[in-house]
N, CA and C atoms of all chains as a GROMACS GRO file, in nm:
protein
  588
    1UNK      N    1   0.085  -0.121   0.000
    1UNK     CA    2   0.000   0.000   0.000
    1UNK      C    3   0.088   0.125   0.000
    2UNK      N    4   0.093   0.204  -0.121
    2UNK     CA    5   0.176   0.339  -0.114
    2UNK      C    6   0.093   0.446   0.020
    3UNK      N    7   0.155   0.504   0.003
    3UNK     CA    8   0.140   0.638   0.191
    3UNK      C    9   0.097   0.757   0.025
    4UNK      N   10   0.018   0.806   0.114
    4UNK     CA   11  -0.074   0.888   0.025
    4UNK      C   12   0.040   1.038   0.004
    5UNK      N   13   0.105   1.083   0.104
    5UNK     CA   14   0.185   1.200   0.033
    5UNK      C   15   0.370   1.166   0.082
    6UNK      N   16   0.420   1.228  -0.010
    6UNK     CA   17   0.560   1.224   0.024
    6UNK      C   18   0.604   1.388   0.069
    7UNK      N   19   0.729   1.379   0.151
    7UNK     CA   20   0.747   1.482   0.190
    7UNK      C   21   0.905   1.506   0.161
    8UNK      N   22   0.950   1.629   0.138
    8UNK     CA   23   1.127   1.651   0.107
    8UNK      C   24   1.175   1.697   0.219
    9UNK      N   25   1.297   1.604   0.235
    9UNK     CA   26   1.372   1.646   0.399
    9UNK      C   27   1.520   1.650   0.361
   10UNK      N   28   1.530   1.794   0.400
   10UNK     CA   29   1.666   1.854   0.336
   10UNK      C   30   1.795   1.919   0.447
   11UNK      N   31   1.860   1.849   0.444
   11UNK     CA   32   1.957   1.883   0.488
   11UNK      C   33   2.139   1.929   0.455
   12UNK      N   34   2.192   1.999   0.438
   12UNK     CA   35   2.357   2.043   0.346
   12UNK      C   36   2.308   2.002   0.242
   13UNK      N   37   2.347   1.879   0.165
   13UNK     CA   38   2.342   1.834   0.068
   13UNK      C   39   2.254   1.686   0.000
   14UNK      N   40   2.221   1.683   0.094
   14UNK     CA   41   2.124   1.574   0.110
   14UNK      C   42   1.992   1.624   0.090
   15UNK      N   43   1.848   1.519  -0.006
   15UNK     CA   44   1.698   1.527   0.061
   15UNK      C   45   1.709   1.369   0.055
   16UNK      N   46   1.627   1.375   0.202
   16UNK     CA   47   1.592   1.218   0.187
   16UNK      C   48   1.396   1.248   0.158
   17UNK      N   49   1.366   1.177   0.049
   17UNK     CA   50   1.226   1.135   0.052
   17UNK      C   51   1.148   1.054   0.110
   18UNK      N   52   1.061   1.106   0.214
   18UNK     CA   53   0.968   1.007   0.326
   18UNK      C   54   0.842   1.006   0.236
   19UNK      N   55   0.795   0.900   0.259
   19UNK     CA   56   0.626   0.835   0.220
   19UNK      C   57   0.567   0.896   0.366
   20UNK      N   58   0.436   0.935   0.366
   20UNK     CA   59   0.377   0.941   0.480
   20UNK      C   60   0.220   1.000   0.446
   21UNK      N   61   0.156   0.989   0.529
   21UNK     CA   62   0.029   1.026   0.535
   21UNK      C   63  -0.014   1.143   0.630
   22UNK      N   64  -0.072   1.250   0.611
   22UNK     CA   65  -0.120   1.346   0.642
   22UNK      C   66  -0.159   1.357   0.802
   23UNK      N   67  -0.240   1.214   0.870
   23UNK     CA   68  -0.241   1.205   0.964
   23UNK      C   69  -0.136   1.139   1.046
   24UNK      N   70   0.005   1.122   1.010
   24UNK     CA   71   0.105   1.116   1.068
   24UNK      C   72   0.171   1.217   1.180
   25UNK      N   73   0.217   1.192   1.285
   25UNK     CA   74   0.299   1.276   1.349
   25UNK      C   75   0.414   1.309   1.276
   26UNK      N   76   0.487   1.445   1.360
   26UNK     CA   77   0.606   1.494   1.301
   26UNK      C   78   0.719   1.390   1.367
   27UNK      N   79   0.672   1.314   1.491
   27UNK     CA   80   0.740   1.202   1.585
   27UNK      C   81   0.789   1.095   1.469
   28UNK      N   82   0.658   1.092   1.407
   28UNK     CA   83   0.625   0.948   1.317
   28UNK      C   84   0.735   0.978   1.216
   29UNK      N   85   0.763   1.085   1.169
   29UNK     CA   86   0.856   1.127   1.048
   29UNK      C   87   0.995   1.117   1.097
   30UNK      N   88   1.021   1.136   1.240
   30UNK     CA   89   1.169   1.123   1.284
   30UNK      C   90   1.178   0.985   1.302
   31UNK      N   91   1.076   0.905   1.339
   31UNK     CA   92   1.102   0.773   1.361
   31UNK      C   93   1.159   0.700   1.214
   32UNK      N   94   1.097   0.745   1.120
   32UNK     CA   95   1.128   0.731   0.984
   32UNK      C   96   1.282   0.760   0.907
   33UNK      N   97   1.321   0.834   0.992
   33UNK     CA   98   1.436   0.947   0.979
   33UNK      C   99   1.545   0.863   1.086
   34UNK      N  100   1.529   0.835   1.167
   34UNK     CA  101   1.603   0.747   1.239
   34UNK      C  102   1.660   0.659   1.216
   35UNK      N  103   1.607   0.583   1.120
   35UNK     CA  104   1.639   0.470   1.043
   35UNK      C  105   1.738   0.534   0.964
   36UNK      N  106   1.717   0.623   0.853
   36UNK     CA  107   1.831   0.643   0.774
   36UNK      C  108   1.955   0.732   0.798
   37UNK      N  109   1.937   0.809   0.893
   37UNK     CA  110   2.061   0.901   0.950
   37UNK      C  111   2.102   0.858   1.077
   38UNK      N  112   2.077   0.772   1.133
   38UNK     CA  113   2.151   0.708   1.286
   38UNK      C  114   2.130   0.793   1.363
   39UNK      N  115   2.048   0.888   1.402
   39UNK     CA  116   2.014   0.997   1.437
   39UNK      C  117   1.923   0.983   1.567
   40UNK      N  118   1.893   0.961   1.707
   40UNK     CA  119   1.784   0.959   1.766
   40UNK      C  120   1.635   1.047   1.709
   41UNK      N  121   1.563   1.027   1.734
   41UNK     CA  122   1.423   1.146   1.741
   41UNK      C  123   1.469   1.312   1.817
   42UNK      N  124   1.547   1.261   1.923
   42UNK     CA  125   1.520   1.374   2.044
   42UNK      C  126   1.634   1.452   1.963
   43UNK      N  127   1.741   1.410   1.847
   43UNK     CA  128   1.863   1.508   1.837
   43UNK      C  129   1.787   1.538   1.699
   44UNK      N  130   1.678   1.521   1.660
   44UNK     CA  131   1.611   1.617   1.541
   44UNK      C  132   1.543   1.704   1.527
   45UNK      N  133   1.514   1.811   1.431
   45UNK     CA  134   1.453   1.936   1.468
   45UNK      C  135   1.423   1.924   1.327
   46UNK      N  136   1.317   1.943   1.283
   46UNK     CA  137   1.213   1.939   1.142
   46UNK      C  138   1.137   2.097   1.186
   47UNK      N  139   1.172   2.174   1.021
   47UNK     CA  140   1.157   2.297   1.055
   47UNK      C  141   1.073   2.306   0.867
   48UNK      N  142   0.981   2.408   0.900
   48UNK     CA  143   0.954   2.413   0.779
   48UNK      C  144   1.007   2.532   0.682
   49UNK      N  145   1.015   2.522   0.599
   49UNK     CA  146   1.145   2.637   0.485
   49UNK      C  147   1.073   2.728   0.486
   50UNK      N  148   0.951   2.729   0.410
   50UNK     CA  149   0.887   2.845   0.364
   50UNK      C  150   0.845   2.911   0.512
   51UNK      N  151   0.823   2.923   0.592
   51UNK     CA  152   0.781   3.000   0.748
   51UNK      C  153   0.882   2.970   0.878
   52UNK      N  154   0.958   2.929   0.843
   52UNK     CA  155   1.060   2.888   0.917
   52UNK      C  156   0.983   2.799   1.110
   53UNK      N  157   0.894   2.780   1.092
   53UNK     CA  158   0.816   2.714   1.202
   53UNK      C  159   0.879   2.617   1.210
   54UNK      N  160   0.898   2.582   1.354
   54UNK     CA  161   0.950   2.432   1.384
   54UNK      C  162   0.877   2.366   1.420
   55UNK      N  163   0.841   2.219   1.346
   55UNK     CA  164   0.717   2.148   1.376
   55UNK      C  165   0.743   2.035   1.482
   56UNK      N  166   0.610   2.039   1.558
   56UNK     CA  167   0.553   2.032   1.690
   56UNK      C  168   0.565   1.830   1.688
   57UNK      N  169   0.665   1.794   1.796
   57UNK     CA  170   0.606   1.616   1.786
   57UNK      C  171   0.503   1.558   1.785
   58UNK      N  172   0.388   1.635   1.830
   58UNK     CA  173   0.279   1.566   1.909
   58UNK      C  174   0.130   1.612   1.806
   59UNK      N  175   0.223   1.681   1.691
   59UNK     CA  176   0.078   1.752   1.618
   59UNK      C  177   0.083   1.654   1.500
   60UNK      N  178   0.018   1.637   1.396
   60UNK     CA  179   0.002   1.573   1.278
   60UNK      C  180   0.048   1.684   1.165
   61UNK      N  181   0.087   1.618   1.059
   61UNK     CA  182   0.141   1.730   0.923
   61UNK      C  183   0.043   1.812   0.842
   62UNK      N  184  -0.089   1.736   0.884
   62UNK     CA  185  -0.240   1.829   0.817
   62UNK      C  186  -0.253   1.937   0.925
   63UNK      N  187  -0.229   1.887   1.038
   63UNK     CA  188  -0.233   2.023   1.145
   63UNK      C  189  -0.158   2.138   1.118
   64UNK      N  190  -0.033   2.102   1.046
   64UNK     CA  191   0.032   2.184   1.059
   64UNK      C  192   0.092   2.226   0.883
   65UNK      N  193  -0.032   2.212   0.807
   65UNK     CA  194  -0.035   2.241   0.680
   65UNK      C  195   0.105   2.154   0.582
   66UNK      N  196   0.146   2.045   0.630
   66UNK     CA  197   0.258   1.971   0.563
   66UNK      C  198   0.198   1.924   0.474
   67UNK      N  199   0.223   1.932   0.342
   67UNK     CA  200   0.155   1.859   0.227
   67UNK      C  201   0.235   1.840   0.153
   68UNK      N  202   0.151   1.739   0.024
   68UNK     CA  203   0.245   1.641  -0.060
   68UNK      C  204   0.411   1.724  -0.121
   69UNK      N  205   0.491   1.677  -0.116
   69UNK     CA  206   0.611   1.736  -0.227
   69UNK      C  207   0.639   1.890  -0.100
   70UNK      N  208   0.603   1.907   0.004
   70UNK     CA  209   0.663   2.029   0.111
   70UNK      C  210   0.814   2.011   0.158
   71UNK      N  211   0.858   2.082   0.110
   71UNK     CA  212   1.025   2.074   0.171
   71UNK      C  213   1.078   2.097   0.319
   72UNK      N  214   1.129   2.003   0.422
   72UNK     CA  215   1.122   2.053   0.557
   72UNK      C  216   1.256   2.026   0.570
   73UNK      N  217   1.346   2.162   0.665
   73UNK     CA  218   1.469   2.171   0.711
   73UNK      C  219   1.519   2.031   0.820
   74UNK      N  220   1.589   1.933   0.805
   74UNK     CA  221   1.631   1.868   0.877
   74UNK      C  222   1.753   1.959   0.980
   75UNK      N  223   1.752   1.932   1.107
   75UNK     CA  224   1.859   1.987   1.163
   75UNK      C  225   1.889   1.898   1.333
   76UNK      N  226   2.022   1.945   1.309
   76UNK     CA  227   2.050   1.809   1.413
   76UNK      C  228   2.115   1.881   1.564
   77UNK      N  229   2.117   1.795   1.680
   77UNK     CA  230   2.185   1.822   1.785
   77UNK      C  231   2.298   1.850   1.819
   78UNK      N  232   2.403   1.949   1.829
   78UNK     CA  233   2.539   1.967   1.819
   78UNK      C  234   2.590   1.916   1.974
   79UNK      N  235   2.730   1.899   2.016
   79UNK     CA  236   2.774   1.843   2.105
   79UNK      C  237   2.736   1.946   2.222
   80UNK      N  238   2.716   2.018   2.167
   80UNK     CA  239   2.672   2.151   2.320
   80UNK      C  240   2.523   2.126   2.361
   81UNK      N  241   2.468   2.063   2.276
   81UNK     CA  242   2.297   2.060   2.298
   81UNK      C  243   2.246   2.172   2.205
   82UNK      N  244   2.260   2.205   2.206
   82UNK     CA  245   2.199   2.335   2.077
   82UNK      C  246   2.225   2.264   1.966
   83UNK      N  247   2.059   2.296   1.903
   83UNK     CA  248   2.075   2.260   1.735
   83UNK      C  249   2.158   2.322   1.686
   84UNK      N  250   2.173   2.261   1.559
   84UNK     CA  251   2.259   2.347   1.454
   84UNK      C  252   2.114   2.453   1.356
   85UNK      N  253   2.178   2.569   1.326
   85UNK     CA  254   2.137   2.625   1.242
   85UNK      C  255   2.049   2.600   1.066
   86UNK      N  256   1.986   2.625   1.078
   86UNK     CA  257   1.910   2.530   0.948
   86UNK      C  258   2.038   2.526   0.831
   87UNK      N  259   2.062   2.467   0.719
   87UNK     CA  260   2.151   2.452   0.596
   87UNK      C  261   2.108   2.377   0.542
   88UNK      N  262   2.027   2.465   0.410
   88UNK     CA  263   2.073   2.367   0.281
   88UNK      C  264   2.130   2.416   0.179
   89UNK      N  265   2.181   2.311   0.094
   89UNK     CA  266   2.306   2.396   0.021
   89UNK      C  267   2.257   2.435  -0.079
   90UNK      N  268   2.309   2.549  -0.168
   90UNK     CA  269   2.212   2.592  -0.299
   90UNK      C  270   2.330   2.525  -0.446
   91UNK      N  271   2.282   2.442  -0.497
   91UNK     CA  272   2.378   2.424  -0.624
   91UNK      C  273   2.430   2.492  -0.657
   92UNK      N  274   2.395   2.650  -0.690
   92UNK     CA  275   2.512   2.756  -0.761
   92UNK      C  276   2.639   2.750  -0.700
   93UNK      N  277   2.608   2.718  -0.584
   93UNK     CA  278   2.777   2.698  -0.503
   93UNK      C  279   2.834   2.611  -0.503
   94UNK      N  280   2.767   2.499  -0.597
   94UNK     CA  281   2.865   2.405  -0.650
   94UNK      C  282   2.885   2.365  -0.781
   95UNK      N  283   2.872   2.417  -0.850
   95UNK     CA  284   2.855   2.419  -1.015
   95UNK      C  285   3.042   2.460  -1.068
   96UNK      N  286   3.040   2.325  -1.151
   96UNK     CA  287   3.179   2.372  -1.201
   96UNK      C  288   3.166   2.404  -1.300
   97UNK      N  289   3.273   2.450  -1.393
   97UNK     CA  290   3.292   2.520  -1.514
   97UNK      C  291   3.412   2.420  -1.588
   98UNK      N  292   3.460   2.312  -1.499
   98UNK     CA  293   3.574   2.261  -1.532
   98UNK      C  294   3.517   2.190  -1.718
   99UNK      N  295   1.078   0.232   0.817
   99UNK     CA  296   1.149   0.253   0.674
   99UNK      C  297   1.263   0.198   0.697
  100UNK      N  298   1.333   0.116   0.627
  100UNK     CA  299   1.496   0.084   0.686
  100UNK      C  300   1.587   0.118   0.570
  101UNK      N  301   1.698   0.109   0.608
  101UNK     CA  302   1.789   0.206   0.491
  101UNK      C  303   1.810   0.086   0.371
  102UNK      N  304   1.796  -0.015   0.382
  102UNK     CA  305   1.818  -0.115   0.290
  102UNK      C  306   1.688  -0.107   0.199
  103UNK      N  307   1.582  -0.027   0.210
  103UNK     CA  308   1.488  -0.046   0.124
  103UNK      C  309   1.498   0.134   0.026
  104UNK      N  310   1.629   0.168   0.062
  104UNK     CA  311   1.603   0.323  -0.012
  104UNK      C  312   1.732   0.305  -0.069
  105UNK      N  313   1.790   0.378  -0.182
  105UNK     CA  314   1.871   0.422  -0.278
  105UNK      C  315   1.937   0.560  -0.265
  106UNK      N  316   2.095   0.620  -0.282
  106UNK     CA  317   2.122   0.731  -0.302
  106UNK      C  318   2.148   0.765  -0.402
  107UNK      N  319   2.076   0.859  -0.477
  107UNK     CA  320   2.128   0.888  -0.633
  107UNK      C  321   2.208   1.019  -0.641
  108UNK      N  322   2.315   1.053  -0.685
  108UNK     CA  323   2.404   1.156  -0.653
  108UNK      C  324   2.434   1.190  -0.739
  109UNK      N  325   2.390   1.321  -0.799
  109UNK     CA  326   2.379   1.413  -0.893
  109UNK      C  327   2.516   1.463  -0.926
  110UNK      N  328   2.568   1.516  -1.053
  110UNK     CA  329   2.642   1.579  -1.110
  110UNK      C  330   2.729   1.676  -1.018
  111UNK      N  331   2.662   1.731  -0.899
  111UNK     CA  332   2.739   1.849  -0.846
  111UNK      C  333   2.773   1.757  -0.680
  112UNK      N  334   2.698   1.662  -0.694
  112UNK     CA  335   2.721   1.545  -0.557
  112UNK      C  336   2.656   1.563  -0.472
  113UNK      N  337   2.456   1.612  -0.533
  113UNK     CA  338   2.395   1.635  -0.427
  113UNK      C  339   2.340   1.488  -0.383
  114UNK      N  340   2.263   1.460  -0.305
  114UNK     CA  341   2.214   1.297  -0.236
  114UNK      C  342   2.073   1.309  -0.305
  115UNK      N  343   2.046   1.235  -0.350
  115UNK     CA  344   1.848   1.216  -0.303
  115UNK      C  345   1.830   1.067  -0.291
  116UNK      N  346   1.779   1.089  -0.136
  116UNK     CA  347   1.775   0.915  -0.103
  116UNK      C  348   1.604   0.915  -0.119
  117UNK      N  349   1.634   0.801  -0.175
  117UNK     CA  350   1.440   0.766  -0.218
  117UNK      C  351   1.428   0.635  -0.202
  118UNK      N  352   1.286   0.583  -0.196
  118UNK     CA  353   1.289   0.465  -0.210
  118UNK      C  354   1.273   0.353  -0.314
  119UNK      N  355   1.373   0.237  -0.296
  119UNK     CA  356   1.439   0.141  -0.376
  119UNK      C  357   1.267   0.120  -0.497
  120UNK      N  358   1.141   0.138  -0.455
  120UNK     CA  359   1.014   0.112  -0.485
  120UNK      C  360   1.051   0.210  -0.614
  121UNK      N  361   1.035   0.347  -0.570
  121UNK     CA  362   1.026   0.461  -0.662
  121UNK      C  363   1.126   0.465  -0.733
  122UNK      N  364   1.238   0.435  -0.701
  122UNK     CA  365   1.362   0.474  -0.806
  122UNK      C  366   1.347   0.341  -0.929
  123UNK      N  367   1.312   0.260  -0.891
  123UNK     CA  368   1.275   0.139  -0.958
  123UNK      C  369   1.165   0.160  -1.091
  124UNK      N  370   1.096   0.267  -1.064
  124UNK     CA  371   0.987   0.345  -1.205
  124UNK      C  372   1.087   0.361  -1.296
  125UNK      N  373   1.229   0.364  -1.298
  125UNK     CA  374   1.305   0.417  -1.394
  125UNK      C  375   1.396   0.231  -1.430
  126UNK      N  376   1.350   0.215  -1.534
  126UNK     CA  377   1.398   0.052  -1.561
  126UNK      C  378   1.502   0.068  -1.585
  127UNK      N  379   1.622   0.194  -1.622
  127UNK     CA  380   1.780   0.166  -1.578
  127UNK      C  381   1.778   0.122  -1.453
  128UNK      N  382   1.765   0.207  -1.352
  128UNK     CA  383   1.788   0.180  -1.244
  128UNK      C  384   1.736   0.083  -1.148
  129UNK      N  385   1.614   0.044  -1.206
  129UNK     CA  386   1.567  -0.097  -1.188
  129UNK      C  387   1.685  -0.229  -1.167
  130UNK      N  388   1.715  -0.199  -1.360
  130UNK     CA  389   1.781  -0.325  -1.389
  130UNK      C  390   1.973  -0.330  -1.350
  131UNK      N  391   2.013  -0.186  -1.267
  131UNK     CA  392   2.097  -0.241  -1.176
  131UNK      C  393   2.083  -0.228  -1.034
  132UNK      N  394   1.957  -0.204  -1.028
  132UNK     CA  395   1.935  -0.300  -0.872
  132UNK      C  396   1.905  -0.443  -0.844
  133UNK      N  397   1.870  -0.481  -0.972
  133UNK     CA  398   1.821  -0.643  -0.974
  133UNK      C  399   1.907  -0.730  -1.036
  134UNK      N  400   2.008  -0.669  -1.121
  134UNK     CA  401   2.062  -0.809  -1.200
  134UNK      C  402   2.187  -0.844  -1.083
  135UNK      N  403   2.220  -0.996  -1.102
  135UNK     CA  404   2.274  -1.025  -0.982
  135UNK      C  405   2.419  -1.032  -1.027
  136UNK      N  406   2.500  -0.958  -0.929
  136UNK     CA  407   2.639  -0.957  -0.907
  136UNK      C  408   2.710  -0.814  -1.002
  137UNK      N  409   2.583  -0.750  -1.064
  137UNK     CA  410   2.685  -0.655  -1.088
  137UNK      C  411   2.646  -0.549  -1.017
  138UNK      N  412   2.708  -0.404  -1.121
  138UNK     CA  413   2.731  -0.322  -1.032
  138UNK      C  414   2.742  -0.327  -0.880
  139UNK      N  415   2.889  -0.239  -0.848
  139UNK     CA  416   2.941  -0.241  -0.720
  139UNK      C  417   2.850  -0.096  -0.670
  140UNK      N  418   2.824  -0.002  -0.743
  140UNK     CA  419   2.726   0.081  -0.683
  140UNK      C  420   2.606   0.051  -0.602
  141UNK      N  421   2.586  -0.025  -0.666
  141UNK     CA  422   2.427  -0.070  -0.646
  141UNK      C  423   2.394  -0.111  -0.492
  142UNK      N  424   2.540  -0.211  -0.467
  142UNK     CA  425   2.560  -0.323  -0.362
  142UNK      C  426   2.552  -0.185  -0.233
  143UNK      N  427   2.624  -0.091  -0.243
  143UNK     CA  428   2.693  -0.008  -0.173
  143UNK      C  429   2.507   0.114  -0.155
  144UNK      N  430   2.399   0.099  -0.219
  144UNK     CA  431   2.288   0.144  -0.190
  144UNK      C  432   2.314   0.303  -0.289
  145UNK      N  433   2.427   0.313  -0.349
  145UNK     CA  434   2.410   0.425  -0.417
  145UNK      C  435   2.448   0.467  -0.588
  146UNK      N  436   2.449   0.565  -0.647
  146UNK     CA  437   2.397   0.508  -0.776
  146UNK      C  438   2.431   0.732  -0.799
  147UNK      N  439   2.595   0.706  -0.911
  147UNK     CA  440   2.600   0.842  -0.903
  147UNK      C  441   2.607   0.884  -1.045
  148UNK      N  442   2.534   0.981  -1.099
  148UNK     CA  443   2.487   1.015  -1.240
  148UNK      C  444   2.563   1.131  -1.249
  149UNK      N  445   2.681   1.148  -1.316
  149UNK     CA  446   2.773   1.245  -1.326
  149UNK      C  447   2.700   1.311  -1.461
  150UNK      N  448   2.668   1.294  -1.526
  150UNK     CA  449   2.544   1.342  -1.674
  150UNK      C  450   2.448   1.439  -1.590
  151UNK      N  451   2.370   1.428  -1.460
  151UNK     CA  452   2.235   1.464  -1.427
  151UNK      C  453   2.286   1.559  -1.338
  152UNK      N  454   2.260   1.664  -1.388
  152UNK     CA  455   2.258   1.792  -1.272
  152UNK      C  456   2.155   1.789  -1.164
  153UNK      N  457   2.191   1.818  -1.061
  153UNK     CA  458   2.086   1.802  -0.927
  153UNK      C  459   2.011   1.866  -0.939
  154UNK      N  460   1.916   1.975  -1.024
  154UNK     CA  461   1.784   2.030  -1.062
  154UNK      C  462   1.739   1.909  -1.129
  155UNK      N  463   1.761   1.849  -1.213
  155UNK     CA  464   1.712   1.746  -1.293
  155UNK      C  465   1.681   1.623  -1.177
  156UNK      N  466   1.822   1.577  -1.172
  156UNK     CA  467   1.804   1.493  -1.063
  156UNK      C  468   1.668   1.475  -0.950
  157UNK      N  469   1.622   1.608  -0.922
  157UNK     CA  470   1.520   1.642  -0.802
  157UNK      C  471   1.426   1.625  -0.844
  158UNK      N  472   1.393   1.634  -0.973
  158UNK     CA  473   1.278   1.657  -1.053
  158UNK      C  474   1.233   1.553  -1.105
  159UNK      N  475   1.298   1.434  -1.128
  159UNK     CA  476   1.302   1.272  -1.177
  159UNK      C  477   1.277   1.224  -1.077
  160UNK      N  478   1.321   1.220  -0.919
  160UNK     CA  479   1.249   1.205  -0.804
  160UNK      C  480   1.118   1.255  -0.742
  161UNK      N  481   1.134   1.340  -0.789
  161UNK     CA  482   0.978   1.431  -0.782
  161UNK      C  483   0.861   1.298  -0.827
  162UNK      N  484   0.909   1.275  -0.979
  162UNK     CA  485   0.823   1.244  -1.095
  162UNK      C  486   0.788   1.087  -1.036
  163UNK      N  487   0.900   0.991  -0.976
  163UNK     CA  488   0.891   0.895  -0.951
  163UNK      C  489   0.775   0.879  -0.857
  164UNK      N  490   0.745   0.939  -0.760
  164UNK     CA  491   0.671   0.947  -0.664
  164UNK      C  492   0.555   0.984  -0.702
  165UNK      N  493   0.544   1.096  -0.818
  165UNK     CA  494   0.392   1.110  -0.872
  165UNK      C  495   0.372   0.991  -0.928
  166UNK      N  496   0.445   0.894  -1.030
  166UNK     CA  497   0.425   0.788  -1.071
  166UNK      C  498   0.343   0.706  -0.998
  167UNK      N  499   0.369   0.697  -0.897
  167UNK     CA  500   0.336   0.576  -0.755
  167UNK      C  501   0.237   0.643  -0.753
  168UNK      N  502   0.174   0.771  -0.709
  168UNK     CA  503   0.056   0.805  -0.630
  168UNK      C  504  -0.024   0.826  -0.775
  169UNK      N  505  -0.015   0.837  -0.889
  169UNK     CA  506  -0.092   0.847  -1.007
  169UNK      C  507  -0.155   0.705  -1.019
  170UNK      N  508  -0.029   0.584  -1.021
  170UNK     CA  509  -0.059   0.442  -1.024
  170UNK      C  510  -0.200   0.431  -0.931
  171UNK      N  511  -0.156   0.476  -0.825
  171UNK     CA  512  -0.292   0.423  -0.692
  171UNK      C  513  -0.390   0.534  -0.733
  172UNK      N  514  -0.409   0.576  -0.817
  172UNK     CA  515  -0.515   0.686  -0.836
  172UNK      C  516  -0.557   0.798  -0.829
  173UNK      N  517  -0.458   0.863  -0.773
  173UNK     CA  518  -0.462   1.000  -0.744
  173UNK      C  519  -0.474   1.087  -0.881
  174UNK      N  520  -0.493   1.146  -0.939
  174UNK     CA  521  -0.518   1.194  -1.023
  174UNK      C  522  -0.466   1.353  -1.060
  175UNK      N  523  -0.364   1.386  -1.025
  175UNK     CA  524  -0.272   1.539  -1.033
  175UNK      C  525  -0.203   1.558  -1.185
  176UNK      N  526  -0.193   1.674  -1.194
  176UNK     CA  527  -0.061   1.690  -1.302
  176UNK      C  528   0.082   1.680  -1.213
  177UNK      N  529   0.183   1.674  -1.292
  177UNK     CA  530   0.283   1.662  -1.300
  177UNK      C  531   0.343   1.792  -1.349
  178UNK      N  532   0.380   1.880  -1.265
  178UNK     CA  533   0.447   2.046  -1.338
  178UNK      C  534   0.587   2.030  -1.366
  179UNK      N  535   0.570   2.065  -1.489
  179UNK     CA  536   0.760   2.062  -1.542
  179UNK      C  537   0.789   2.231  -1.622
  180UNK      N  538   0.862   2.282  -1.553
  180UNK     CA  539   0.893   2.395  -1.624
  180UNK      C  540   0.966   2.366  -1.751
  181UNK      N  541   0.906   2.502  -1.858
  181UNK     CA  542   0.981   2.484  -1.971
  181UNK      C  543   1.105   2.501  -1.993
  182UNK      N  544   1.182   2.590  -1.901
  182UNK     CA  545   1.310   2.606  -1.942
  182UNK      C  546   1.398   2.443  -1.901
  183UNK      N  547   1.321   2.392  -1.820
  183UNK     CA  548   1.432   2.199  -1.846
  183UNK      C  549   1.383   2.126  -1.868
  184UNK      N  550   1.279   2.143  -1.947
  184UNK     CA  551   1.200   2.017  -2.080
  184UNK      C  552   1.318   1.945  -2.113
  185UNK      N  553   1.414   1.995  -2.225
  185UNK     CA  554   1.529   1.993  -2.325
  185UNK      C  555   1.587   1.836  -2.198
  186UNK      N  556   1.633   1.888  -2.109
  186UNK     CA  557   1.766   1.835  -2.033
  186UNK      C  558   1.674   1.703  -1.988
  187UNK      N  559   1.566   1.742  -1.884
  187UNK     CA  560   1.456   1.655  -1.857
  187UNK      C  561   1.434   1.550  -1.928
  188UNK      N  562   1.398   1.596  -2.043
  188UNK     CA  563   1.364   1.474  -2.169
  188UNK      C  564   1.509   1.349  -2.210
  189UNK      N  565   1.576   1.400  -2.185
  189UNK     CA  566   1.731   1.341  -2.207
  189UNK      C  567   1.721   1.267  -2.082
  190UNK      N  568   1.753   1.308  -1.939
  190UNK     CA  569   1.776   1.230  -1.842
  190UNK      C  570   1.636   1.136  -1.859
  191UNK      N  571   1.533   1.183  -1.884
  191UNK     CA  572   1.437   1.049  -1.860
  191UNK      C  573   1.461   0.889  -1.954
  192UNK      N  574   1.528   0.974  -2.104
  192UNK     CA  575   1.538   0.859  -2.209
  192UNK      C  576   1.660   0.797  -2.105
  193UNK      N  577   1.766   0.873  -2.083
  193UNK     CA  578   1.873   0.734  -2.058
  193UNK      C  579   1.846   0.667  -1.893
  194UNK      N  580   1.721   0.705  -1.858
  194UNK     CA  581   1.698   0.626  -1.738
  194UNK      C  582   1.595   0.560  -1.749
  195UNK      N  583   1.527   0.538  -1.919
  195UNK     CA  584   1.382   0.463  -1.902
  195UNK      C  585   1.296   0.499  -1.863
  196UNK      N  586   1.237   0.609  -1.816
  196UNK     CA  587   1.198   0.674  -1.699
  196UNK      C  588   1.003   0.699  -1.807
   0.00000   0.00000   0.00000
């Protein structure tokens, strides 16, 4: 059974593409996310690009207007406890001419 | 989701898009070196790097894969492709089957 929307999770240079459904948690998406970046839940921070809102564990992605093909900032726990700063990288800054 | 069921495809400038092994599979190149047995050493290694496909393209063939899947189950959307990377678009889809 395909998951009715996919979502883009972007981080430096990386998107990883999640399957998920609308009535999913933002929990449910790190649990998802866990799997592929070795990453706990608690050292992730899912932020959305266009409003820069950081989305809530305990709310669902329709709650919080996440829809199909929405691009969300992955960002991770630094050794101090403070996230890191959102980054994603823009291709022009890597485009060669060689 | 476990990481053995997703793919990294790594664009021209060495961006990531990890998707899943399901969706990248709409494209019968990349199908047929995830399935034939014993070759490609990429494949084995979960990643798969297209020095031809600029990472706008690249994003956009992932995009498409995923509408594929949710068109298959019925959803019924367009597919938006800007005109200025028809040209390039149309190329990466022929040499990926797509």
């Amino acid at each position: 059974m395909e998951k009715a929307i996919y979502i883009r999770v972007k981080r430096h240079k990386t998107t990883y593409f999640i399957q998920c459904d609308p009535t999913e948690t933002t929990l449910d998406i790190k649990q998802k996310l866990q799997e592929l970046i070795d990453q706990p839940c608690s050292n992730q921070r899912l932020t959305l690009v266009t409003s820069s809102e950081i989305l809530d564990d305990s709310k669902t992605l329709a709650e919080q207007k996440v829809e199909n093909d929405t691009i969300v900032a992955l960002t991770l726990r630094k050794d101090d406890n403070e996230f890191e700063e959102v980054y994603i990288a823009r291709v022009e800054d890597y485009t060669s001419f060689s | 989701m476990k990481k053995e069921d997703t793919v990294k495809l790594i664009s021209s400038e060495g961006f990531e898009f990890v998707v899943d092994k399901t969706a990248a599979m709409v494209s019968h190149t990349i199908r047929n070196m995830l399935t034939s047995p014993g070759s490609f050493s990429e494949t084995q290694h979960g990643e798969v790097t297209f020095p031809e496909i600029s990472t706008l393209i690249l994003e956009k063939i992932c995009q498409y894969f995923y509408w594929h899947l949710q068109y298959a189950s019925g959803k019924e959307t367009e597919f938006h492709i800007e005109p200025e990377i028809t040209l390039e678009l149309m190329m990466a889809a022929n040499y990926l089957h797509t």
